[in-house]
C-alpha positions as CSV (number, residue, x, y, z in Angstrom):
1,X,90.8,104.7,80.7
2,X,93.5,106.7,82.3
3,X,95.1,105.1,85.4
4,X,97.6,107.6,87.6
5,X,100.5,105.5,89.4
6,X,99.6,105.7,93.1
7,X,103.3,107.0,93.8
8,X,104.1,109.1,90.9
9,X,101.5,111.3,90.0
10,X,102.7,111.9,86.3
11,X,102.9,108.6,85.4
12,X,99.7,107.1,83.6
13,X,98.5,103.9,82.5
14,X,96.1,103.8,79.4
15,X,95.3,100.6,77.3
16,X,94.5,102.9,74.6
17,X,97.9,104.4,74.5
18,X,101.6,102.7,74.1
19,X,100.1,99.6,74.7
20,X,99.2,100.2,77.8
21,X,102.8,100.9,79.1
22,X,103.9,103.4,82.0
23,X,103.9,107.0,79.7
24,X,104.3,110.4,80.7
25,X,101.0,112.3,81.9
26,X,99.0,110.8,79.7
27,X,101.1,111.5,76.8
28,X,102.3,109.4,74.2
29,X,106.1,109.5,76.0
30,X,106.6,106.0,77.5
31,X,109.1,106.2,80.3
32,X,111.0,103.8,78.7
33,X,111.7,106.3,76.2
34,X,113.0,108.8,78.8
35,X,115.0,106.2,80.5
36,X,116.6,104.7,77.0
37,X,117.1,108.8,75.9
38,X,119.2,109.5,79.9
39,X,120.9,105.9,78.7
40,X,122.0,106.9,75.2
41,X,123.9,110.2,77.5
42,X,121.0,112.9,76.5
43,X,120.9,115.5,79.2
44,X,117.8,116.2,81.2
45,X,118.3,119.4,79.2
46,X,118.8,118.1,75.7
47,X,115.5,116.3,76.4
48,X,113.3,119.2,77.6
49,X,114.8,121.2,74.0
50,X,113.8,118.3,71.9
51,X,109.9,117.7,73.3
52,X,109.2,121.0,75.0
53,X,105.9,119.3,76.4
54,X,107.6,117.7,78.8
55,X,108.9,119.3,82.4
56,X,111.8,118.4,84.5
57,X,109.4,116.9,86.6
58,X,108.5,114.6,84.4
59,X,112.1,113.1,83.8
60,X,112.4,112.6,87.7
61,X,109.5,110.9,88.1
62,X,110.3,108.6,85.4
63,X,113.8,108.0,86.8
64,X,111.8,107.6,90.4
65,X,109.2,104.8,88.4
66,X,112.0,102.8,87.1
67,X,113.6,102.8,90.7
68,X,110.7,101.7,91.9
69,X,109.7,98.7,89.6
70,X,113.4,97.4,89.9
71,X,113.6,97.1,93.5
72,X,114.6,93.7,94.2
73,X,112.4,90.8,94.2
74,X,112.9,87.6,95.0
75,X,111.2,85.0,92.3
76,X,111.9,81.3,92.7
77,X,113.1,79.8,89.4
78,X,113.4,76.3,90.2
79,X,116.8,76.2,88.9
80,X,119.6,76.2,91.7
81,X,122.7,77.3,89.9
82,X,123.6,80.4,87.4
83,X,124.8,79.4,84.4
């Protein structure tokens, strides 16, 4: 079952693919691929040359996703010093 993020239209949600993780319309392209591939100093360009299924779109919204899900949180730990 195929779930579309409510924010980002080209990000999809399926048990039955990646685990269930946040992937690429439905592909098999988590965006923690994209994400690790922009990280590793791949161009938007060199990424669209190496899986031509994917759209600059796609790289956005996966850079938008991963915006989204870090914003901050606060979540007690119980402990009240850094170490």
């Amino acid at each position: 079952m195929k779930i579309r993020h409510y924010m980002f239209d080209r990000i999809t949600l399926d048990p039955e693919k990646c685990f269930g993780k946040p992937c690429i319309r439905g592909m098999r392209i988590p965006v923690a691929s994209i994400l690790s591939y922009l990280s590793s100093g791949m161009t938007a360009d060199e990424i669209l040359q190496e899986w031509p299924e994917l759209e600059l779109e796609d790289i956005y919204q996966a850079l938008g996703y991963a915006a989204w899900a870090m914003e901050e949180r606060v979540v007690p730990s119980g402990e009240t010093s850094v170490k």
